[in-house]
FIFI-884580 format. One record per residue (C-alpha): residue number from 1; residue in three letters; x, y, z. Coordinates in steps of 0.02 Angstrom, whole numbers. Each point is the difference from the previous one (the first is absolute). Layout:
[r NUM 'Ala' [X Y Z]] ...
END
This chain:
[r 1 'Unk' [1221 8104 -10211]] [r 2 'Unk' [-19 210 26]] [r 3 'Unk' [116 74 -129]] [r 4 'Unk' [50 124 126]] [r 5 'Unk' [112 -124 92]] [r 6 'Unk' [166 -5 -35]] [r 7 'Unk' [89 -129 -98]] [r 8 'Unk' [104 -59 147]] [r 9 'Unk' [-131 -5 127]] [r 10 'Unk' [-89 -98 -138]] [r 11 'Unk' [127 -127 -26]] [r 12 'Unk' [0 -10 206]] [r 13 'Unk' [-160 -20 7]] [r 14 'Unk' [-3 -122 -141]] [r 15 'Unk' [142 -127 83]] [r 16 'Unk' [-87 5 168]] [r 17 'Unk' [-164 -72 -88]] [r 18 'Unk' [-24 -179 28]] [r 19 'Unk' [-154 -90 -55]] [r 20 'Unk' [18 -128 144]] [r 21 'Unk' [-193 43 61]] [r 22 'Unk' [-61 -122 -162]] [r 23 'Unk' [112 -136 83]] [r 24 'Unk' [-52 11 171]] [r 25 'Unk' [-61 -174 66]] [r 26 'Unk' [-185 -49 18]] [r 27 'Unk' [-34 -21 174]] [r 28 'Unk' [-12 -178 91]] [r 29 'Unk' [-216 34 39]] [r 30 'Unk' [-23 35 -199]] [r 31 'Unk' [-23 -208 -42]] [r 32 'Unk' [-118 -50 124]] [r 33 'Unk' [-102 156 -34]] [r 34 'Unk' [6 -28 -178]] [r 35 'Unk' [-50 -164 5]] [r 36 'Unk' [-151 24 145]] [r 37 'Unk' [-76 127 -136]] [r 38 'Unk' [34 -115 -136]] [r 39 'Unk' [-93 -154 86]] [r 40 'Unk' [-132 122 82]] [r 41 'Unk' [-53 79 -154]] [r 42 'Unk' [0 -203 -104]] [r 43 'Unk' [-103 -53 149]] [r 44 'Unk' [-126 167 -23]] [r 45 'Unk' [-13 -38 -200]] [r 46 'Unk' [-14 -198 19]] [r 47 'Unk' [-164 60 116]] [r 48 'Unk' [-76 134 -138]] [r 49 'Unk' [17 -110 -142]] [r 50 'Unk' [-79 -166 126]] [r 51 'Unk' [-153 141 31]] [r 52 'Unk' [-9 45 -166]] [r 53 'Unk' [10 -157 -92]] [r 54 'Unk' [-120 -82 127]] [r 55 'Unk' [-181 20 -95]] [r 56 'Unk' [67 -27 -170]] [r 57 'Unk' [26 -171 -88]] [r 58 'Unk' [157 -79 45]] [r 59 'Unk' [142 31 -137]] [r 60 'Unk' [78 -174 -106]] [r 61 'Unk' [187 -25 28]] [r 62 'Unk' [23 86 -153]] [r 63 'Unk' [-78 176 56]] [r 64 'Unk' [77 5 140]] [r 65 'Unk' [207 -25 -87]] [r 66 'Unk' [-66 127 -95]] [r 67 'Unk' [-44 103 126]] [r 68 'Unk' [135 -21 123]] [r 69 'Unk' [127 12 -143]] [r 70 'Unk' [-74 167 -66]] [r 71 'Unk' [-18 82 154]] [r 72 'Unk' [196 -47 39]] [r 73 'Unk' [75 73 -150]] [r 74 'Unk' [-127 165 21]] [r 75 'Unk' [84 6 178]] [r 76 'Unk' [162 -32 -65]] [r 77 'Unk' [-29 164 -107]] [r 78 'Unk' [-23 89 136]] [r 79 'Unk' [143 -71 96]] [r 80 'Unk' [104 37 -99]] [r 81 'Unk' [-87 164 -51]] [r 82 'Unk' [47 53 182]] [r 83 'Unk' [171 -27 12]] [r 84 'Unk' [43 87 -172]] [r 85 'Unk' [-116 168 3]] [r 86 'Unk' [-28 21 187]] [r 87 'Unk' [195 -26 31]] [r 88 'Unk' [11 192 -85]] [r 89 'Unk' [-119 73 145]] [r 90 'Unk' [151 -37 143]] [r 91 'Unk' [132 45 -116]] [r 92 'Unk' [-16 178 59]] [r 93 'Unk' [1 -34 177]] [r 94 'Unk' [124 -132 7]] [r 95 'Unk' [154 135 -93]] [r 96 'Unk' [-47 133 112]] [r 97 'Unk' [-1 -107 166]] [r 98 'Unk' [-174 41 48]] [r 99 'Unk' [-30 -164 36]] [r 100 'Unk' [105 -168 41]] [r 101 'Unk' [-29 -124 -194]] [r 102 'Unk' [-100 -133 117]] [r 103 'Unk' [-132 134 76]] [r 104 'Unk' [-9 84 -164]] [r 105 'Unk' [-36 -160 -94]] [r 106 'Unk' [-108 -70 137]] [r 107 'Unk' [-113 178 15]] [r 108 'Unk' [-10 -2 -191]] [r 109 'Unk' [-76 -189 -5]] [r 110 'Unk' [-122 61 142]] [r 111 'Unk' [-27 174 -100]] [r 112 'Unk' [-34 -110 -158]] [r 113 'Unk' [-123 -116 79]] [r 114 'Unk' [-107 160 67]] [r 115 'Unk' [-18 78 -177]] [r 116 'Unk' [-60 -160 -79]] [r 117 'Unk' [-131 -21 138]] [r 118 'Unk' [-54 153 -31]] [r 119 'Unk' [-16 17 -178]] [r 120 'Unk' [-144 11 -99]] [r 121 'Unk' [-6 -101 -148]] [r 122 'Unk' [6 108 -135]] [r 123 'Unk' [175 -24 -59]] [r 124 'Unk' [-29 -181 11]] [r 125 'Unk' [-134 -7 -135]] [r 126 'Unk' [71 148 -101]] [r 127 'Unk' [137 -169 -21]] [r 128 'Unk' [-115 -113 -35]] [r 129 'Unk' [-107 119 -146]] [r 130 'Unk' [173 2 -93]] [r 131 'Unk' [-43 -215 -28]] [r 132 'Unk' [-81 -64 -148]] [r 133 'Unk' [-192 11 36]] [r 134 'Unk' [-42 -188 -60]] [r 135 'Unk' [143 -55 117]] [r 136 'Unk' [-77 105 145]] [r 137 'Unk' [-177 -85 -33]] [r 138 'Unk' [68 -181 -9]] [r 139 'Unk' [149 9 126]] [r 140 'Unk' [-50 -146 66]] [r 141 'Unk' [43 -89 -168]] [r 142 'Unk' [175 -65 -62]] [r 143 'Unk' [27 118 -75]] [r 144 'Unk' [-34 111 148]] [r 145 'Unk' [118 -76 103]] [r 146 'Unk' [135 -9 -150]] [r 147 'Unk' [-35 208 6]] [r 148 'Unk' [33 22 195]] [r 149 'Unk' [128 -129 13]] [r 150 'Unk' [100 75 -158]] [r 151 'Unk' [0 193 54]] [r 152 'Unk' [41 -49 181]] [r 153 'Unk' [139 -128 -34]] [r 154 'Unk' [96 129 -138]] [r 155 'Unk' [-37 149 112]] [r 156 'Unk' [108 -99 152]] [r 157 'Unk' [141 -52 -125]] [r 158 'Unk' [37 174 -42]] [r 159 'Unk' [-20 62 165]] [r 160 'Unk' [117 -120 79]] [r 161 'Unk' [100 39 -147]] [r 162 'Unk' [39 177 11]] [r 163 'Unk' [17 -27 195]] [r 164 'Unk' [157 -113 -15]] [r 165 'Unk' [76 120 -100]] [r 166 'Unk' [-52 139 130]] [r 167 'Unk' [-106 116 -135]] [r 168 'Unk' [-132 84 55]] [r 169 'Unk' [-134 -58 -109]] [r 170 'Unk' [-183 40 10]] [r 171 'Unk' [-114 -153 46]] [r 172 'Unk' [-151 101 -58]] [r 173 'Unk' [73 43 -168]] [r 174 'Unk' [57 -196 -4]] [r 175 'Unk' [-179 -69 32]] [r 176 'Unk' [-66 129 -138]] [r 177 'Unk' [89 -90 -125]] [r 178 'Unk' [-44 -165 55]] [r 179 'Unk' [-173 61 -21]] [r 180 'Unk' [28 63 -171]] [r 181 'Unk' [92 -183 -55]] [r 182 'Unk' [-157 -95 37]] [r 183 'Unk' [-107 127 -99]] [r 184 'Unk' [96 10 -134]] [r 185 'Unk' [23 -201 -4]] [r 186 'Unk' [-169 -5 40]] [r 187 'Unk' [-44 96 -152]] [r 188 'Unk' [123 -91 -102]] [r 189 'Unk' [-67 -200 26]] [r 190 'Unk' [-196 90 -20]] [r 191 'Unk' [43 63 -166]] [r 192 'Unk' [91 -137 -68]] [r 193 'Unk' [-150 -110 51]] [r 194 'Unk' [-129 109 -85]] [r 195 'Unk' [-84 70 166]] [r 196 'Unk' [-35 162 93]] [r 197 'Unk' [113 59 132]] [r 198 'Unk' [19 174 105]] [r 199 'Unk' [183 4 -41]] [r 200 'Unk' [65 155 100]] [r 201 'Unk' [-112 128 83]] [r 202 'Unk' [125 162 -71]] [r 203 'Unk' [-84 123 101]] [r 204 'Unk' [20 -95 154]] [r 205 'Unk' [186 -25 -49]] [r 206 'Unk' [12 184 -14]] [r 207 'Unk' [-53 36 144]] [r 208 'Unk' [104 -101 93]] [r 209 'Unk' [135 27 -106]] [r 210 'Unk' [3 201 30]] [r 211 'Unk' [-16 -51 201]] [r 212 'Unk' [180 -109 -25]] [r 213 'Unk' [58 142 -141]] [r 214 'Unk' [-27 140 121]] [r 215 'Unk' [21 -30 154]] [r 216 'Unk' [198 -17 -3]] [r 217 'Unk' [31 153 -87]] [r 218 'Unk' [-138 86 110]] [r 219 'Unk' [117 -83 146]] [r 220 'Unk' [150 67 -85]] [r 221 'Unk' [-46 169 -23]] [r 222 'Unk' [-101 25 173]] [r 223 'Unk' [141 -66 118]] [r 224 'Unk' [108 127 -83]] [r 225 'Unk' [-108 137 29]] [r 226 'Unk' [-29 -48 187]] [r 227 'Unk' [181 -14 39]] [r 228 'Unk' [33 174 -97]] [r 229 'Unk' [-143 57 123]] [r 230 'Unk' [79 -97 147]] [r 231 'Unk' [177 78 -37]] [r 232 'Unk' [-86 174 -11]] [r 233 'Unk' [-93 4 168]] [r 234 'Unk' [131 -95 115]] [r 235 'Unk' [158 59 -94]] [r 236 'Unk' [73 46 176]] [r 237 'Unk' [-43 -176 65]] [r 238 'Unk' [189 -85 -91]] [r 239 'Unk' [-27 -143 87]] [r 240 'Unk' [-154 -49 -99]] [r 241 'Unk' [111 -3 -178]] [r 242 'Unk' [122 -116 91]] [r 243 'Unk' [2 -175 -21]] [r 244 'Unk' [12 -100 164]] [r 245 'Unk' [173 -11 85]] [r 246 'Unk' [17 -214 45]] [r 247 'Unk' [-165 -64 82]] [r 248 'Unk' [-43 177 76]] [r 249 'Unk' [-181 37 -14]] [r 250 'Unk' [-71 168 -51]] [r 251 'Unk' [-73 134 102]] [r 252 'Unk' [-167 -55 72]] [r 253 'Unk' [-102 105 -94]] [r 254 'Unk' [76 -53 -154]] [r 255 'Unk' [-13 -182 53]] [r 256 'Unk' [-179 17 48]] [r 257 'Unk' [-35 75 -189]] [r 258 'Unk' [103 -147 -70]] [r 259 'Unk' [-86 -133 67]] [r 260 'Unk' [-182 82 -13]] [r 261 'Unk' [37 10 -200]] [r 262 'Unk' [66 -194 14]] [r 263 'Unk' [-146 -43 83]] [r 264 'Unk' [-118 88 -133]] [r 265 'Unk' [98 -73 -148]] [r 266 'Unk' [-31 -178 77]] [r 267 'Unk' [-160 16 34]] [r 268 'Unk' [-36 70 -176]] [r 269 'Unk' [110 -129 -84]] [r 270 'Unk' [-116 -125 103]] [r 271 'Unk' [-165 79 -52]] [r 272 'Unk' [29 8 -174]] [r 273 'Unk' [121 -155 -43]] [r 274 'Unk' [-86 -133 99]] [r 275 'Unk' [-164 24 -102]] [r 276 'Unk' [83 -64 -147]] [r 277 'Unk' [-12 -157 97]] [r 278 'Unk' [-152 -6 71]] [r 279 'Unk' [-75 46 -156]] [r 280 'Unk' [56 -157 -99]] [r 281 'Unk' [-5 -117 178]] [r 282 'Unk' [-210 53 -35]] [r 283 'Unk' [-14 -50 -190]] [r 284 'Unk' [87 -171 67]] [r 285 'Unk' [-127 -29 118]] [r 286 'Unk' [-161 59 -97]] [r 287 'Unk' [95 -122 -116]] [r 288 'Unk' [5 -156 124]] [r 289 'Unk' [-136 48 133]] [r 290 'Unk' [-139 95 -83]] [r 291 'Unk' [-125 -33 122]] [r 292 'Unk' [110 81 139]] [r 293 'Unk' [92 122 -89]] [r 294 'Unk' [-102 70 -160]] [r 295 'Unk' [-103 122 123]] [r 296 'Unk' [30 113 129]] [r 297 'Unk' [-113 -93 126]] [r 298 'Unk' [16 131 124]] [r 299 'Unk' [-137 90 -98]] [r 300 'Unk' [-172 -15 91]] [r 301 'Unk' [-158 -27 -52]] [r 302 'Unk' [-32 182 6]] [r 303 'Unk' [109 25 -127]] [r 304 'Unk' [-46 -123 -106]] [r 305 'Unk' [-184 57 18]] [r 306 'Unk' [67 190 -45]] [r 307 'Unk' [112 -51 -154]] [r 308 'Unk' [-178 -123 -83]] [r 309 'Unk' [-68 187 7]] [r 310 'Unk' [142 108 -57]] [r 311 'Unk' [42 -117 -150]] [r 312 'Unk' [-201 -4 -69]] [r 313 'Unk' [32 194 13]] [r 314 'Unk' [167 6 -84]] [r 315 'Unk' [-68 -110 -148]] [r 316 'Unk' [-112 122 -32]] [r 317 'Unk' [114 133 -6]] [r 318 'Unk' [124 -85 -114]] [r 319 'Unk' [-129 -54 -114]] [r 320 'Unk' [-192 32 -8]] [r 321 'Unk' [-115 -147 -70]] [r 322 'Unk' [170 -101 -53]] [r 323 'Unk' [23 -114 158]] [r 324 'Unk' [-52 -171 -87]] [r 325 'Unk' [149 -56 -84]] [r 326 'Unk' [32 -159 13]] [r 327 'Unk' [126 -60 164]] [r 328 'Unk' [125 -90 -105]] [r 329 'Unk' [-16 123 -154]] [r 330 'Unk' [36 138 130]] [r 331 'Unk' [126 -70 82]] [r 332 'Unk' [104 -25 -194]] [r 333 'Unk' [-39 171 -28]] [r 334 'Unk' [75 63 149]] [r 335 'Unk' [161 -135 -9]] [r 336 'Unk' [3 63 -164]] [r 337 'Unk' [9 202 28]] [r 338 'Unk' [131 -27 149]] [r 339 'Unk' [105 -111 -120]] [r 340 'Unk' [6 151 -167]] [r 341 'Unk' [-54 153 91]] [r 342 'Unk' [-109 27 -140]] [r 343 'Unk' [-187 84 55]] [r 344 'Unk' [-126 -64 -112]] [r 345 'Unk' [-172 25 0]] [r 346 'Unk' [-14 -183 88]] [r 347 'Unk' [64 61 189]] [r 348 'Unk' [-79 89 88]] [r 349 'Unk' [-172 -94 -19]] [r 350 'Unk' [110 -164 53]] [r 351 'Unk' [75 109 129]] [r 352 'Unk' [-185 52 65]] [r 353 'Unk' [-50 -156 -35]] [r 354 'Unk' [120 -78 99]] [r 355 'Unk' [-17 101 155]] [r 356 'Unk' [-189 -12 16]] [r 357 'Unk' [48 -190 -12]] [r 358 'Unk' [114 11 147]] [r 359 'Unk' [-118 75 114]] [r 360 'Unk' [-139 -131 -39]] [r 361 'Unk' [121 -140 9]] [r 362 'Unk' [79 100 182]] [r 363 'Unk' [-195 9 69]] [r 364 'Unk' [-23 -199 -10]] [r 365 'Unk' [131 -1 146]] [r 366 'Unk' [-26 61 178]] [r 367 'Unk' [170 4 20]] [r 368 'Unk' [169 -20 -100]] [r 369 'Unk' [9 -184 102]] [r 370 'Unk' [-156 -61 -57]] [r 371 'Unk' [85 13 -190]] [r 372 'Unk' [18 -184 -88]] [r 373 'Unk' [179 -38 -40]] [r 374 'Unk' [-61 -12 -195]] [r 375 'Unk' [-61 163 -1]] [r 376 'Unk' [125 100 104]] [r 377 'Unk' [147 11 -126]] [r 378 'Unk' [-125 38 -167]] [r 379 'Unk' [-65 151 127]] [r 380 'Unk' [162 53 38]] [r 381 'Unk' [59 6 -166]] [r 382 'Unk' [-147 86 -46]] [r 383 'Unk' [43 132 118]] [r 384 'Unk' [175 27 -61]] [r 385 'Unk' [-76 18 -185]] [r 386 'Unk' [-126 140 57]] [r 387 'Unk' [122 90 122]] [r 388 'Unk' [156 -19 -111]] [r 389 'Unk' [-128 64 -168]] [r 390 'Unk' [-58 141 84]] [r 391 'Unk' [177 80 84]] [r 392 'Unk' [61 -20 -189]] [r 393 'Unk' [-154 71 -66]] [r 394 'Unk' [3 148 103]] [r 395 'Unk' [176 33 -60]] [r 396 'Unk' [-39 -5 -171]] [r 397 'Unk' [-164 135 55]] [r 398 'Unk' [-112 -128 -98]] [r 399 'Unk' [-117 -36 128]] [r 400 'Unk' [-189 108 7]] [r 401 'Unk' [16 166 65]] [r 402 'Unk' [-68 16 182]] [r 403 'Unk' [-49 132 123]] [r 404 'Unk' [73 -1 181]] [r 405 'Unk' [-146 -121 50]] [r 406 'Unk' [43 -117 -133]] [r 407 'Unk' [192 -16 27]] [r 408 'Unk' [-31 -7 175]] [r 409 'Unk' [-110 -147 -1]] [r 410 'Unk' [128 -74 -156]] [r 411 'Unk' [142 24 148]] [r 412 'Unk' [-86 -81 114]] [r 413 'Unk' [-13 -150 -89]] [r 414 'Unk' [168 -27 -64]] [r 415 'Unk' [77 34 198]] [r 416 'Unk' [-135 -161 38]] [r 417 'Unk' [84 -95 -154]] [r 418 'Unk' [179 57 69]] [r 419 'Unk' [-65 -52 177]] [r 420 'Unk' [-21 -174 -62]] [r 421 'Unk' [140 -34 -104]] [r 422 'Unk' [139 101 62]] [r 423 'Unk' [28 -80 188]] [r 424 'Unk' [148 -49 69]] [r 425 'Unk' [-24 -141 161]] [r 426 'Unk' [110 44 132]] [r 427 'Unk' [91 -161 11]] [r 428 'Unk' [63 54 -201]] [r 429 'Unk' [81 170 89]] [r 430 'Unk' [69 -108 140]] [r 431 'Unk' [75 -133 -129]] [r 432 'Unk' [74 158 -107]] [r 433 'Unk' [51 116 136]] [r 434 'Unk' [100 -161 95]] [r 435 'Unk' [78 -33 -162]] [r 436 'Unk' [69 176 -55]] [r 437 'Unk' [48 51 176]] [r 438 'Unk' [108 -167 24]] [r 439 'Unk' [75 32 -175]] [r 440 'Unk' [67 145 69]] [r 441 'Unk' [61 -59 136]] [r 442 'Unk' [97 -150 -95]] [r 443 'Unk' [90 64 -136]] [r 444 'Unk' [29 218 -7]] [r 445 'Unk' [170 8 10]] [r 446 'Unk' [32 -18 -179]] [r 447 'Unk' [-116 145 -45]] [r 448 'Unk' [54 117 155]] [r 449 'Unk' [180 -7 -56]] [r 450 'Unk' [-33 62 -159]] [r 451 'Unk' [-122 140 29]] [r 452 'Unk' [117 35 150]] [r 453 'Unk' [163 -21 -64]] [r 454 'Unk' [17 3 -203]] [r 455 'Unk' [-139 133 -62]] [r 456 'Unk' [95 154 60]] [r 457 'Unk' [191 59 1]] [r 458 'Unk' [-12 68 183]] [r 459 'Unk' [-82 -93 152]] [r 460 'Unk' [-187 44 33]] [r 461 'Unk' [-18 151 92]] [r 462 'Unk' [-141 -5 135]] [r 463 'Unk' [-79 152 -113]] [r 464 'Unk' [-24 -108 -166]] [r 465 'Unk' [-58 -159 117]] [r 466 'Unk' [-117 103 56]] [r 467 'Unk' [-62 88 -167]] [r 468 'Unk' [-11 -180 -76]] [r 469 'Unk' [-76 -78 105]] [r 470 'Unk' [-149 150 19]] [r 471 'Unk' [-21 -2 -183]] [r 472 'Unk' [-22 -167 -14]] [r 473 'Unk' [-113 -24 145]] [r 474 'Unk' [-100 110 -90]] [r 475 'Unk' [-4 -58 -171]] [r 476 'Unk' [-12 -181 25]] [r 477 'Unk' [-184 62 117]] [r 478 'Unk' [-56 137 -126]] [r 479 'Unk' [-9 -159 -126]] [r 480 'Unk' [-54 -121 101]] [r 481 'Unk' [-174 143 66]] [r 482 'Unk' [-29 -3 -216]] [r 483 'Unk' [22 -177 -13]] [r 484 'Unk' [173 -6 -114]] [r 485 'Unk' [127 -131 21]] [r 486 'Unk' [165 78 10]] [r 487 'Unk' [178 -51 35]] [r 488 'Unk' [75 -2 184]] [r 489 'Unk' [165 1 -64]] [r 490 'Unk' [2 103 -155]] [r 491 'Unk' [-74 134 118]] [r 492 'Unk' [121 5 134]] [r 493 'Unk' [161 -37 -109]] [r 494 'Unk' [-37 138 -103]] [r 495 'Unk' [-21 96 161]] [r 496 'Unk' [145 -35 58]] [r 497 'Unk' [80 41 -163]] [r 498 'Unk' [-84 175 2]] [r 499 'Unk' [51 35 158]] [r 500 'Unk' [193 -30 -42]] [r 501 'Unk' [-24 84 -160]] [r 502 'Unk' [-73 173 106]] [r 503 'Unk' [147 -6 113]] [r 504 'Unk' [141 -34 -131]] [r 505 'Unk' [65 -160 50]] [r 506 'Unk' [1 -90 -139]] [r 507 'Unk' [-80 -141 -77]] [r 508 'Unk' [95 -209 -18]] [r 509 'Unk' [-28 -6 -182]] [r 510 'Unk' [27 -205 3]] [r 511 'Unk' [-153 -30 131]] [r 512 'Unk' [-108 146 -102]] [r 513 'Unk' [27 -110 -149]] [r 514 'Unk' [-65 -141 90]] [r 515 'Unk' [-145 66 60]] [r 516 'Unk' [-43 80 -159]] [r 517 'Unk' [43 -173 -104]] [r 518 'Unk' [-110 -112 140]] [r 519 'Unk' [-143 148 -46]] [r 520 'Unk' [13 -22 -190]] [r 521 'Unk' [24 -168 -6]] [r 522 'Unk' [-131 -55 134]] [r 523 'Unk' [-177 13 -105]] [r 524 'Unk' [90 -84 -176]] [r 525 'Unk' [89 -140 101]] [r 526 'Unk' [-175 -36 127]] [r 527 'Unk' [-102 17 -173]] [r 528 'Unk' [105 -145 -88]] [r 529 'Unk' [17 -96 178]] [r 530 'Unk' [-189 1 66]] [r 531 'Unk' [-52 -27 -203]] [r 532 'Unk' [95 -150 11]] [r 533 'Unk' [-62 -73 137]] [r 534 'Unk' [-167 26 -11]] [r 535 'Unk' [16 -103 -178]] [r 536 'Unk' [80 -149 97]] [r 537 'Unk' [-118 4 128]] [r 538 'Unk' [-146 -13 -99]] [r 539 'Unk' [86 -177 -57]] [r 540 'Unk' [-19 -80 187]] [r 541 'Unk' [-173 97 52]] 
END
């Protein structure tokens, strides 16, 4: 609240707040809406999956308990994804009336279904290159299915965890450990038994580890600043350091900005959350289906004709006269290099080998449908091993030197290995999108209350709703444009924290303790949790 009122009126102003907006009543036409959606969007799936499944070999009873149980608990993630981190989005506009707890709720479901149609990808397999790479190549295997169904299961215990107690936690920080358990387990059983594994890929982990390090105290410090700046331009304008008297909404204007920075954070949160999901919903059905799913069969037969050329160009580049390795021998050498990190005079003439061999084995095929199911998954993974080599080789600066022509034609070919591999059907954004916007429409109220209620002294003003919610809108989409996972929550909460901090009102030291504990304690507890699992897993698969 603005220092310059005095401590009176605050106290006034203070006894006249009542947080009764949070409780108001979800109105009679919610249910049968909900549940038209619900049954709509089943019906819509049921029809994909029919279409897609149609030309491919019917699955054993086996495949598909595996599959439906898989793609459950993925969905459950995000379920439950959406009703922890996308409950922080309305917290803002619930404590300064802007809108009714139903409506807010409801527009933040819709607002998280939009961003997940709409996103691109990239986050989703920025998740998936944090996985062991022998894992990624035989997902399909036990213990494939031991590695999804182990990160996913410990990911939703400590979610649903933390959201009992009404902490804030950060799903994206909680499925990064999860990740990390299975590696380092991974790692763990492969050395004991006397054989190669990729263990962790570090500077993937640092990368996403500076995204979740970063963005709270780049939160933190930038809601501050923009409520300093807020405070400085509209100092004469009391009512926007007020916190709302009863249910009584703000000024118009102000409402208008309130909601717009709602609906940006939701729509973010949606963009860059839900392809967490998606991401690992794909490796489950390369893993089952890998005659539907392994390639992006959208490409046409243009494109297949134009990568055959651009990959007999691109071996050349990478290697002159050193394109004959051996398939098998190549493909150890790459496994090998992604696994240590080590460049050794072996890769890149199995790297050039490799692609030259794709784009002979690519110009056998009209068409990506015309692809035997034997054949598809060794191509894909063969894809994965030359795209995956050359992104880390060009980090390391150990690939050839080329001119513009060269990298251009290099380019080229690795956005036709993306094209193939990194695809999304829409059916997988549907699935995702229904499941985090009706998590948020179940179970916020735990979260709200506590962003709302127990992280500052004073009541939210409609000046640090607003400078919260802006910075977060735009944090959570800066990341998601470079591809970096970051955290929902730990964004806005520290927002919101910088924002009380700027205007002097004080911090609850028990719920910052809890927030900060539920931080620490997230990656070590995950680690142990998802480790564990993934070694009792690999006893029944």
């Amino acid at each position: 609240m603005n220092s310059t009122i005095p401590p009176a009126q605050k106290s006034v102003q203070l006894d006249s707040v009542k947080p009764s907006n949070v409780h108001v009543p979800t109105p009679k036409f919610f249910m049968p809406v909900f549940l038209t959606v619900i049954i709509s969007t089943l019906i819509y799936i049921a029809l994909q999956v029919n279409a897609d499944l149609a030309h491919v070999p019917a699955l054993s009873l086996y495949s598909v308990v595996l599959l439906s149980t898989a793609l459950v608990i993925a969905l459950g993630f995000e379920f439950v994804n959406g009703f922890h981190d996308t409950a922080n989005a309305v917290a803002t506009v619930i404590y300064t009336n802007s809108l009714s707890a139903p409506v807010a709720v409801m527009w933040a479901g819709f607002c998280n279904f939009l961003g997940v149609m709409l996103a691109s990808g990239t986050v989703a397999y920025g998740i998936i290159a944090l996985l062991p790479v022998e894992l990624i190549m035989n997902v399909g295997s036990g213990a494939g299915f031991a590695m999804v169904f182990a990160l996913l299961i410990s990911a939703i215990l400590w979610n649903l965890g933390t959201w009992f107690f009404g902490i804030p936690a950060s799903s994206s920080h909680t499925l990064i450990g999860s990740i990390l358990g299975v590696g380092i387990m991974n790692h763990l059983l492969n050395a004991s038994a006397g054989a190669s594994s990729s263990g962790i890929d570090m500077d993937q982990v640092f990368k996403v580890g500076k995204a979740l390090l970063f963005s709270p105290l780049i939160g933190f410090a930038f809601a501050a600043v923009v409520f300093l700046l807020v405070k400085f331009f509209f100092k004469r304008h009391l009512e926007l350091f007020q916190p709302p008297k009863g249910n009584e909404p703000p000024p118009p204007i102000i409402r208008a900005l309130l909601i717009f920075t709602c609906t940006g954070v939701s729509f973010a949160h949606g963009s860059n959350d839900g392809q967490k999901g998606m991401g690992l919903i794909m490796l489950i059905l390369v893993g089952l289906v890998p005659l539907a799913y392994s390639l992006n069969k959208n490409m046409d037969s243009q494109q297949v004709q134009s990568f055959t050329q651009l990959s007999a160009q691109t071996a050349v580049l990478i290697a002159p006269n050193n394109q004959n390795v051996d398939d098998q021998q190549a493909q150890a050498v790459l496994t090998r290099y992604l696994q240590n990190r080590q460049v050794t005079p072996e890769v890149l003439p199995a790297l050039a080998s490799m692609t030259h061999h794709l784009g002979q084995e690519m110009a056998q095929y009209p068409s990506l449908k015309d692809i035997p199911e034997k054949q598809i998954s060794e191509i894909r993974n063969d894809m994965y091993l030359s795209t995956t080599t050359m992104k880390s080789l060009a980090k390391k600066e150990a690939l050839p030197h080329w001119d513009d022509a060269q990298q251009k034609i290099v380019k080229a070919y690795q956005k036709n290995l993306d094209g193939f591999l990194q695809y999304i059907p829409t059916w997988v954004k549907v699935a995702v999108a229904l499941a985090l916007g009706l998590g948020t429409m179940v179970g916020w109220k735990r979260i709200v209350v506590t962003v709302g209620e127990r992280i500052g002294k004073d009541h939210m003003t409609y000046a640090q709703g607003m400078s919260a919610e802006l910075v977060a809108m735009s944090t959570i989409a800066a990341a998601d444009g470079f591809g970096l996972p970051v955290s929902t929550t730990h964004v806005l909460n520290s927002a919101v924290a910088g924002t009380m901090v700027a205007n002097k009102s004080g911090l609850q030291a028990s719920t910052i303790r809890s927030i900060l504990s539920a931080w620490v304690l997230t990656l070590p507890v995950t680690i142990c949790l998802s480790g564990g699992l993934y070694w009792l897993f690999l006893k029944f698969l």
